[in-house]
PyMOL Python script that loads the backbone (N, CA, C, O; Angstrom):
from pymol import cmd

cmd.read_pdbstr("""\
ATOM      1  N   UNK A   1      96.714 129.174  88.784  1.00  0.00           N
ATOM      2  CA  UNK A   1      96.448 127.746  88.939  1.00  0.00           C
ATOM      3  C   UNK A   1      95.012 127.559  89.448  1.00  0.00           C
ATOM      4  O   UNK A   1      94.701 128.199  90.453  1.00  0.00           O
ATOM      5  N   UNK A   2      94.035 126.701  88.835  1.00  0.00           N
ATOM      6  CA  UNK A   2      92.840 126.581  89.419  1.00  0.00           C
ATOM      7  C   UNK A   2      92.967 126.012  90.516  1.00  0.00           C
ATOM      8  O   UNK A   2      94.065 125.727  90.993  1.00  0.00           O
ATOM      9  N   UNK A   3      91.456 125.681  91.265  1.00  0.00           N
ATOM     10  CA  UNK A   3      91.785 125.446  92.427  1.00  0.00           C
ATOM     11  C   UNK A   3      91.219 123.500  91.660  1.00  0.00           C
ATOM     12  O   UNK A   3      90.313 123.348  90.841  1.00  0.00           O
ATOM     13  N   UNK A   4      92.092 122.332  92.267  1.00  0.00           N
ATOM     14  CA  UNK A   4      91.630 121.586  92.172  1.00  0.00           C
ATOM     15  C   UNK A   4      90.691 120.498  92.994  1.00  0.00           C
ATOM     16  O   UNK A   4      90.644 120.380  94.218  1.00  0.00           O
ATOM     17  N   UNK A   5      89.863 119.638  91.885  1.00  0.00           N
ATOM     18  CA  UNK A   5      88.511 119.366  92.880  1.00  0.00           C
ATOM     19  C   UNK A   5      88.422 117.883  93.124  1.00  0.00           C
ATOM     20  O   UNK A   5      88.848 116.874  92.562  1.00  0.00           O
ATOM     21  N   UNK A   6      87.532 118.218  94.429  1.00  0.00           N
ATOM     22  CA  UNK A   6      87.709 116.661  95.251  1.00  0.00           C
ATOM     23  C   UNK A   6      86.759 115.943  94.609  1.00  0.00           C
ATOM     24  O   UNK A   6      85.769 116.372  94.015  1.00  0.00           O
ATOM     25  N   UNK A   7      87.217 114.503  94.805  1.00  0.00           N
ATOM     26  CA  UNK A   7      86.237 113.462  93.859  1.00  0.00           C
ATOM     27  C   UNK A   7      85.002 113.339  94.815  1.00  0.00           C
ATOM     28  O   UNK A   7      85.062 113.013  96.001  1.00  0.00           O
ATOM     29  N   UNK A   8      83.773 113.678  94.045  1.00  0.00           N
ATOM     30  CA  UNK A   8      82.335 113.351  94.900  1.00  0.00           C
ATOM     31  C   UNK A   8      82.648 111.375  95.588  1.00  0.00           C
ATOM     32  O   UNK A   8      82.503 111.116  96.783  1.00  0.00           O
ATOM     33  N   UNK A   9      82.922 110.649  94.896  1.00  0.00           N
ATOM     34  CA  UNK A   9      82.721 109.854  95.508  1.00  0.00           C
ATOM     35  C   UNK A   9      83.574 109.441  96.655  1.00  0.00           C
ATOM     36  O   UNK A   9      83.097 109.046  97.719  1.00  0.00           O
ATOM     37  N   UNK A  10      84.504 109.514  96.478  1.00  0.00           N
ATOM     38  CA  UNK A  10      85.759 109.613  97.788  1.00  0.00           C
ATOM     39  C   UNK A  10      85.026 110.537  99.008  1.00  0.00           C
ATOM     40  O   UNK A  10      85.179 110.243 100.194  1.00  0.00           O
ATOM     41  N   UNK A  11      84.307 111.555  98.617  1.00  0.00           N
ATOM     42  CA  UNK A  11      83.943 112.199 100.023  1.00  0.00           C
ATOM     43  C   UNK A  11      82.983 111.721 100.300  1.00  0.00           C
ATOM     44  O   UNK A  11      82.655 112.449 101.237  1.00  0.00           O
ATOM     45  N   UNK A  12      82.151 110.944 100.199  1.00  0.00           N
ATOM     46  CA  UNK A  12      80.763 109.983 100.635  1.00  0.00           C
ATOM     47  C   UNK A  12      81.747 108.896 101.189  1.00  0.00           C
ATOM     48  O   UNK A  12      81.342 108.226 102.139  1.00  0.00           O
ATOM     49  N   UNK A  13      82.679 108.718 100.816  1.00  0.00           N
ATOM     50  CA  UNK A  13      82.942 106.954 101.160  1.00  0.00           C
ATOM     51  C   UNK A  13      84.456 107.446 102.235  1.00  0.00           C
ATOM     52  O   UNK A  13      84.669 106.651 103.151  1.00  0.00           O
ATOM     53  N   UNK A  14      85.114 108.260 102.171  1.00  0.00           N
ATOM     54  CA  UNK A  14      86.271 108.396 103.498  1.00  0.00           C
ATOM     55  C   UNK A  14      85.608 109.535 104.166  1.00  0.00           C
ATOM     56  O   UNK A  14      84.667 110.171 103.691  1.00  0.00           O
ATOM     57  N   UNK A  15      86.267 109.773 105.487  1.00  0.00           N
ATOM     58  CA  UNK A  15      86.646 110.901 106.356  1.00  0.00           C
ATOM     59  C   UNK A  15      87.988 110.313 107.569  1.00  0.00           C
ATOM     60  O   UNK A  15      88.388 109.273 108.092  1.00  0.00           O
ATOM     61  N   UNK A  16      88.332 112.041 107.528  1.00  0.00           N
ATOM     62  CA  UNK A  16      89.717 111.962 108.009  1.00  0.00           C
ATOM     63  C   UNK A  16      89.639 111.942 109.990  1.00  0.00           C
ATOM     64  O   UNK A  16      88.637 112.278 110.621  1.00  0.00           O
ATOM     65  N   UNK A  17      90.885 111.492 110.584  1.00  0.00           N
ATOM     66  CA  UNK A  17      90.897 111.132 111.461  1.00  0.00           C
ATOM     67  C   UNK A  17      91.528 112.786 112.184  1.00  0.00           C
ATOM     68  O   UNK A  17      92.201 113.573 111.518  1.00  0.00           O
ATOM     69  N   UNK A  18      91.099 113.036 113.718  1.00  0.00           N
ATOM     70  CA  UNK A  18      91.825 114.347 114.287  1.00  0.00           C
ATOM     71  C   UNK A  18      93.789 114.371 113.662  1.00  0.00           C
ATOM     72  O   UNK A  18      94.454 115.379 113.424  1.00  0.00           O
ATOM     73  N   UNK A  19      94.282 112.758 113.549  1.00  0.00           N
ATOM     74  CA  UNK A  19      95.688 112.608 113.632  1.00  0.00           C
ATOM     75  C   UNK A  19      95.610 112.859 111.756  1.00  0.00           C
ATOM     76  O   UNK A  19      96.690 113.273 111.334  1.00  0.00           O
ATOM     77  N   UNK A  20      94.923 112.739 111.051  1.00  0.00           N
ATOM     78  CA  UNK A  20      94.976 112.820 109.568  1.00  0.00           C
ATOM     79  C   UNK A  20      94.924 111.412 109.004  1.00  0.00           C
ATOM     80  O   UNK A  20      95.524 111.088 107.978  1.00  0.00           O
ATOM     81  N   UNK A  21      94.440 110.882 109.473  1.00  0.00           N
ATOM     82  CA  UNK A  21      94.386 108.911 108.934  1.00  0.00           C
ATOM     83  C   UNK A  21      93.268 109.234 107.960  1.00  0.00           C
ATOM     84  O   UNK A  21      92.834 110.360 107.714  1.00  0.00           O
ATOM     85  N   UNK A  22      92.769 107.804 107.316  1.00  0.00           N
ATOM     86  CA  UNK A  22      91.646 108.121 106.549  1.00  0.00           C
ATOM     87  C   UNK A  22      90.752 106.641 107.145  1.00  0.00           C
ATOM     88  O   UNK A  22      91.146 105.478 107.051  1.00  0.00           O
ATOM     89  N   UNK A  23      89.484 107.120 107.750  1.00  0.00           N
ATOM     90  CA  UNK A  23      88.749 106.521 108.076  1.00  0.00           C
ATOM     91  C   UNK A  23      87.470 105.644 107.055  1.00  0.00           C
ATOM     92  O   UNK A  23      86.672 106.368 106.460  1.00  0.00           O
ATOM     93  N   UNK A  24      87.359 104.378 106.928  1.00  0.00           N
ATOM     94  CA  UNK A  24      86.321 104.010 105.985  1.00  0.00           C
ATOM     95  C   UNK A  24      86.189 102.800 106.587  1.00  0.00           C
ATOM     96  O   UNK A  24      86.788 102.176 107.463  1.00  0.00           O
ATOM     97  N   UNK A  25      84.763 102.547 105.524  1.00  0.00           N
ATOM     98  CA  UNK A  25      83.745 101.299 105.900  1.00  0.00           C
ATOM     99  C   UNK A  25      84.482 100.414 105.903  1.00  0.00           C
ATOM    100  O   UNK A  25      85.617 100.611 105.468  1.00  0.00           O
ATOM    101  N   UNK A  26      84.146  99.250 106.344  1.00  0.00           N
ATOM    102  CA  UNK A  26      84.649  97.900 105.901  1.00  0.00           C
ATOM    103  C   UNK A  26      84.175  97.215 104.830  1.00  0.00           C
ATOM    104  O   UNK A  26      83.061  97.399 104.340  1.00  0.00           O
ATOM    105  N   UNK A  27      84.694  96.708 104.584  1.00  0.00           N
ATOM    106  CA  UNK A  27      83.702  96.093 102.984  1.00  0.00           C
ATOM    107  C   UNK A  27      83.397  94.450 103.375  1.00  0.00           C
ATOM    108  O   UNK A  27      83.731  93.689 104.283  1.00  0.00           O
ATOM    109  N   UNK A  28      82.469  94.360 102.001  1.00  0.00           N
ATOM    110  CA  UNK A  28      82.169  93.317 102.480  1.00  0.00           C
ATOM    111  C   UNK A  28      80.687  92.639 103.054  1.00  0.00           C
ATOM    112  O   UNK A  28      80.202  91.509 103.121  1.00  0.00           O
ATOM    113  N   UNK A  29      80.265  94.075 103.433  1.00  0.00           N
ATOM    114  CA  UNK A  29      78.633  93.762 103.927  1.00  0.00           C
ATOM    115  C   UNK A  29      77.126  94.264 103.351  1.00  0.00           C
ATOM    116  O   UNK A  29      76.108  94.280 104.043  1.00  0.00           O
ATOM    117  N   UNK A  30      77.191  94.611 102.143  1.00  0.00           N
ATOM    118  CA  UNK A  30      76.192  94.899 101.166  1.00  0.00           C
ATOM    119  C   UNK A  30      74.841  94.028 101.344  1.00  0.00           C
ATOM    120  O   UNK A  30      73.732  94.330 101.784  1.00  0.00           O
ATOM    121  N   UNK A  31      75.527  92.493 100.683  1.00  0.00           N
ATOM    122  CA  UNK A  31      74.619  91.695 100.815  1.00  0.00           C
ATOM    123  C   UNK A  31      75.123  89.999 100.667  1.00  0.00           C
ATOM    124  O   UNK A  31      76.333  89.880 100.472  1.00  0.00           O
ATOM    125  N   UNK A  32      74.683  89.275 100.707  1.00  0.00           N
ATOM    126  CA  UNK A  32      75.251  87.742 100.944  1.00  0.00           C
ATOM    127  C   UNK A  32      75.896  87.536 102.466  1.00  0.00           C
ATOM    128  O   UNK A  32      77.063  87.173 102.620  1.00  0.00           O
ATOM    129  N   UNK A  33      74.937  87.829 103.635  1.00  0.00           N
ATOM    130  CA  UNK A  33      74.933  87.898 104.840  1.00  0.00           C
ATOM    131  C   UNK A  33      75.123  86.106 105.219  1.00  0.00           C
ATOM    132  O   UNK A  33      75.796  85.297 105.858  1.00  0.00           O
ATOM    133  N   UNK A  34      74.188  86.227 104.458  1.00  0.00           N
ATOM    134  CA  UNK A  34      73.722  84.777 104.853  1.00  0.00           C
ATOM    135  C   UNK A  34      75.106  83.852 105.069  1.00  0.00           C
ATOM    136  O   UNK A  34      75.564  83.368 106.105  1.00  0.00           O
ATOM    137  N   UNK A  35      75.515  83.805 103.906  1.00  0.00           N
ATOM    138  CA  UNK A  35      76.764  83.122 104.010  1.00  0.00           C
ATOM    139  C   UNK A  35      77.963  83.422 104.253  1.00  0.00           C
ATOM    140  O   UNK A  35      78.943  82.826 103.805  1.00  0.00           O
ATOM    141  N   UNK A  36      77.974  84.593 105.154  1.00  0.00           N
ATOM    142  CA  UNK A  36      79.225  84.876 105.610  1.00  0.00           C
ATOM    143  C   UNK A  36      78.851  84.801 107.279  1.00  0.00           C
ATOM    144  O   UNK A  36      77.854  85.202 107.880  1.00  0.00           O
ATOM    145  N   UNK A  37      80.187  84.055 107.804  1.00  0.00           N
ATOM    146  CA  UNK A  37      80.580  83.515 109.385  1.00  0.00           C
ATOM    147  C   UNK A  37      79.563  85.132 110.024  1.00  0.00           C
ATOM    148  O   UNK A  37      79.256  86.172 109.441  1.00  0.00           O
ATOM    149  N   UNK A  38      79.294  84.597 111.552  1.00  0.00           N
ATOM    150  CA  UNK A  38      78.967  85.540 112.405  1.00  0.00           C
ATOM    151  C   UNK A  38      80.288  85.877 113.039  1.00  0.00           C
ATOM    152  O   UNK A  38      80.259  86.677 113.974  1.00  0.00           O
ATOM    153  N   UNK A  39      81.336  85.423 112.695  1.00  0.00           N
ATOM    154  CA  UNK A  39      82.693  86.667 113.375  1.00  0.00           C
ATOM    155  C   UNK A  39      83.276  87.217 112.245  1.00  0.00           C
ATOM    156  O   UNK A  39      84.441  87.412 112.593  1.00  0.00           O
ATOM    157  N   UNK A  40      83.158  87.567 111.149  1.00  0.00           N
ATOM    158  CA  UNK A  40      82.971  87.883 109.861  1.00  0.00           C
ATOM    159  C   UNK A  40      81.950  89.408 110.234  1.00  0.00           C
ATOM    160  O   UNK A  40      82.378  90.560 110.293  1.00  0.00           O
ATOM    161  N   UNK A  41      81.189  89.158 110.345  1.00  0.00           N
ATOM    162  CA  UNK A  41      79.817  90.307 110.329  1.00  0.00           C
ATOM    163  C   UNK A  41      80.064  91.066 111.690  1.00  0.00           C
ATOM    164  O   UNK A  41      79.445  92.126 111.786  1.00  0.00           O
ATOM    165  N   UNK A  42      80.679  90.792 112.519  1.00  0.00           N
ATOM    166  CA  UNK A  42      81.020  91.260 113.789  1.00  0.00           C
ATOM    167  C   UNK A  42      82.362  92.333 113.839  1.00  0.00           C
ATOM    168  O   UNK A  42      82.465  93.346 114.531  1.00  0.00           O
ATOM    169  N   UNK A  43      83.242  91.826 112.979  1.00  0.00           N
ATOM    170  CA  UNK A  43      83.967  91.847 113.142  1.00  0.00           C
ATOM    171  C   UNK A  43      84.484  92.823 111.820  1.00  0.00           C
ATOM    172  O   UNK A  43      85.629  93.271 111.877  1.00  0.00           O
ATOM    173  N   UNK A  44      83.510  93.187 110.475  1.00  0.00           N
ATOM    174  CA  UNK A  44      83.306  94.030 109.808  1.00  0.00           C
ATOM    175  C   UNK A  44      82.384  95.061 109.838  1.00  0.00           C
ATOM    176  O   UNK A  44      82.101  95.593 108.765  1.00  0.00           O
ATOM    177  N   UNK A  45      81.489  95.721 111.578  1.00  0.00           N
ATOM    178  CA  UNK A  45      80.707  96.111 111.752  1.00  0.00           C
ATOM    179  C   UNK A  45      81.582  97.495 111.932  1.00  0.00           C
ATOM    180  O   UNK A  45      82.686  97.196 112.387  1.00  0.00           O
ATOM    181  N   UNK A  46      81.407  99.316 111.662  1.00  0.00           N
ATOM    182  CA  UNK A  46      81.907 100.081 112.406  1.00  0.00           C
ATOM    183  C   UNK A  46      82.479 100.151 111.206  1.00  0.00           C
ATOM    184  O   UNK A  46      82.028  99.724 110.143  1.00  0.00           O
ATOM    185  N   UNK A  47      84.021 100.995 111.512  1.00  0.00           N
ATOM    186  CA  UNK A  47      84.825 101.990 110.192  1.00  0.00           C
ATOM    187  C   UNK A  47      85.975 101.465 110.616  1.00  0.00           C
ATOM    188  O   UNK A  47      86.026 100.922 111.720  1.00  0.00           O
ATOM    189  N   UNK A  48      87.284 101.568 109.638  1.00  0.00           N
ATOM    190  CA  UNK A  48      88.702 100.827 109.888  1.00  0.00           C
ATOM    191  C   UNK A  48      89.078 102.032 109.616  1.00  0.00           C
ATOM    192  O   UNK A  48      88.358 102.906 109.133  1.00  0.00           O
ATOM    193  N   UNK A  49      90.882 102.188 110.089  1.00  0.00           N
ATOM    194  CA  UNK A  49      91.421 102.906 109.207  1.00  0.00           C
ATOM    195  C   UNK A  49      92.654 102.465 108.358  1.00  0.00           C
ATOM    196  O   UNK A  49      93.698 101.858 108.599  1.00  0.00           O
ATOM    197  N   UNK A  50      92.083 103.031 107.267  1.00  0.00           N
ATOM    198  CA  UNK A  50      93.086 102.396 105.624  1.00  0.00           C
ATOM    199  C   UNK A  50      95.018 102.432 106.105  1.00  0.00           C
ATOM    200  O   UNK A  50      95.677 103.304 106.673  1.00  0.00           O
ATOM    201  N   UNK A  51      95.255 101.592 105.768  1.00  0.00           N
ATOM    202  CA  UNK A  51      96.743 101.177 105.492  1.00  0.00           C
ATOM    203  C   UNK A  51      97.517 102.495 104.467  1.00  0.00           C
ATOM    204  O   UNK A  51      97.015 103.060 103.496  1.00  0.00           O
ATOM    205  N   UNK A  52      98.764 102.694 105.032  1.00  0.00           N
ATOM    206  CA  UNK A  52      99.492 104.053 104.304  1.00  0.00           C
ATOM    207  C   UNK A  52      99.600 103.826 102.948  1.00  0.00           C
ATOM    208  O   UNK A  52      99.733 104.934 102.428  1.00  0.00           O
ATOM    209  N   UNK A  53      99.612 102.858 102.004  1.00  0.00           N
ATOM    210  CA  UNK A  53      99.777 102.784 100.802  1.00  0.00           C
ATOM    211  C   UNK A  53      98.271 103.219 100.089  1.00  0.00           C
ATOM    212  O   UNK A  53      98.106 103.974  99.130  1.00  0.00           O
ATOM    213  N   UNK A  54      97.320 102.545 100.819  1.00  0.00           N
ATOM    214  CA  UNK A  54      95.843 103.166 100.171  1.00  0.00           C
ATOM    215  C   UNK A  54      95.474 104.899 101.064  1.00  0.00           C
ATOM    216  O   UNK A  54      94.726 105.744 100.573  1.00  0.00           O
ATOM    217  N   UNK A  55      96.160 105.055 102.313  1.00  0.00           N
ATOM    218  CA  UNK A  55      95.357 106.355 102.519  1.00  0.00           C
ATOM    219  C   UNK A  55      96.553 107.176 101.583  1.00  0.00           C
ATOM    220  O   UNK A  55      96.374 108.372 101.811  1.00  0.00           O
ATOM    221  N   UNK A  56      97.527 107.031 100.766  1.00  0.00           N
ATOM    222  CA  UNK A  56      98.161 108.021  99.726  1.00  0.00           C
ATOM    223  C   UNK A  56      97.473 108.232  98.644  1.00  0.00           C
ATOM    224  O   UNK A  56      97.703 109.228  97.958  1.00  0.00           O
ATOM    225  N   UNK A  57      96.265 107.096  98.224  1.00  0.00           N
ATOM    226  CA  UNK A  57      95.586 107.106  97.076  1.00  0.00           C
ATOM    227  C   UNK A  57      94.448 108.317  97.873  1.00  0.00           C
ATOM    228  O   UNK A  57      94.518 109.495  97.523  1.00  0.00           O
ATOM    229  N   UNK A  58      93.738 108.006  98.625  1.00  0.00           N
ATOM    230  CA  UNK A  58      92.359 108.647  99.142  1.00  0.00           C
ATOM    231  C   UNK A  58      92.767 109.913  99.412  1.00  0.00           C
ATOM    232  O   UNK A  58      91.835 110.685  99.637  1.00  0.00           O
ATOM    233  N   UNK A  59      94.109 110.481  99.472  1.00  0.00           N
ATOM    234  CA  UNK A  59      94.048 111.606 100.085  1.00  0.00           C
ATOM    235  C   UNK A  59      94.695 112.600  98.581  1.00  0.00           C
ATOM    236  O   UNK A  59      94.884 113.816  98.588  1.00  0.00           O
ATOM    237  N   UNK A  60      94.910 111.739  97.502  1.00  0.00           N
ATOM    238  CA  UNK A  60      94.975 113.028  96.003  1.00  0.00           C
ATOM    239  C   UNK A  60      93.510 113.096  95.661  1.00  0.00           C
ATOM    240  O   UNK A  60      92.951 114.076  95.169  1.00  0.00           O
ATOM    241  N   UNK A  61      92.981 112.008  95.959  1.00  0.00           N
ATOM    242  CA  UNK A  61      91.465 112.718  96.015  1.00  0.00           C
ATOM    243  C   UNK A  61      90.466 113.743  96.569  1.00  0.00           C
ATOM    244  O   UNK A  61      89.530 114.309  96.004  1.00  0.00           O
ATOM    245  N   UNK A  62      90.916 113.825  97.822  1.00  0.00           N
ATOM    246  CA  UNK A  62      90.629 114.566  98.488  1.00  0.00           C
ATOM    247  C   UNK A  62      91.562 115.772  99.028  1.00  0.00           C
ATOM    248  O   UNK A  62      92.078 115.682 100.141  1.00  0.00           O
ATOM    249  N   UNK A  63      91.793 117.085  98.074  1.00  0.00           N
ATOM    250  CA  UNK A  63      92.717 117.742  98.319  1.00  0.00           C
ATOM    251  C   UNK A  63      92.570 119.039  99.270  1.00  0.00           C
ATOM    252  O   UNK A  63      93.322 120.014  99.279  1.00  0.00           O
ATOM    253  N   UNK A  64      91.370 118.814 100.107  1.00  0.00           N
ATOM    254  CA  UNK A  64      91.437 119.972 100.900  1.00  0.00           C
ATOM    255  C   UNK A  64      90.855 119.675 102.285  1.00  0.00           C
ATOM    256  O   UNK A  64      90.771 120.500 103.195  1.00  0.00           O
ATOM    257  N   UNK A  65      90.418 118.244 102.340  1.00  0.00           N
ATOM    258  CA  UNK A  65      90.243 117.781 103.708  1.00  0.00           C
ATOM    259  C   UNK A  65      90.719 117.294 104.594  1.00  0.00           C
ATOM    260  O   UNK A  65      90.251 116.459 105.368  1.00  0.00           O
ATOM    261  N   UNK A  66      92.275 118.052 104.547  1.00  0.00           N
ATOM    262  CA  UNK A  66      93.017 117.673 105.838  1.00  0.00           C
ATOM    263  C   UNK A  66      93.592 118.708 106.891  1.00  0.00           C
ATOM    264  O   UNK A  66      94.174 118.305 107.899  1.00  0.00           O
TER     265      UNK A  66
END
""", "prot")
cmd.dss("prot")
cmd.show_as("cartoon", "prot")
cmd.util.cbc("prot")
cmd.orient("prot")
């Protein structure tokens, strides 16, 4: 069986937590600052961690970083 490989972009955009969560950006803050609330921008500043239905997706991507 080969060994199978992790998606380049999933490993730029998650990392895993000591407990095994999957840690990522918030979205949302690229650009169009302007018009988004200041508790909006505050409050999407820093890393979340993903909900169990999406960290099941991020983690067949990533099959050896846990």
């Amino acid at each position: 069986m080969p060994k199978m490989k992790t998606k380049s972009a999933a490993k730029k955009r998650f990392s895993f937590t000591a407990n095994g969560h999957v840690k990522a950006g918030n979205a949302g803050k690229r650009h169009g600052m302007i018009k988004r609330t200041a508790k909006f921008v505050r409050d999407a500043a820093g890393t979340m961690i993903l909900c169990d239905s999406d960290e099941k997706i991020v983690k067949k991507y990533m099959p050896y970083n846990r």
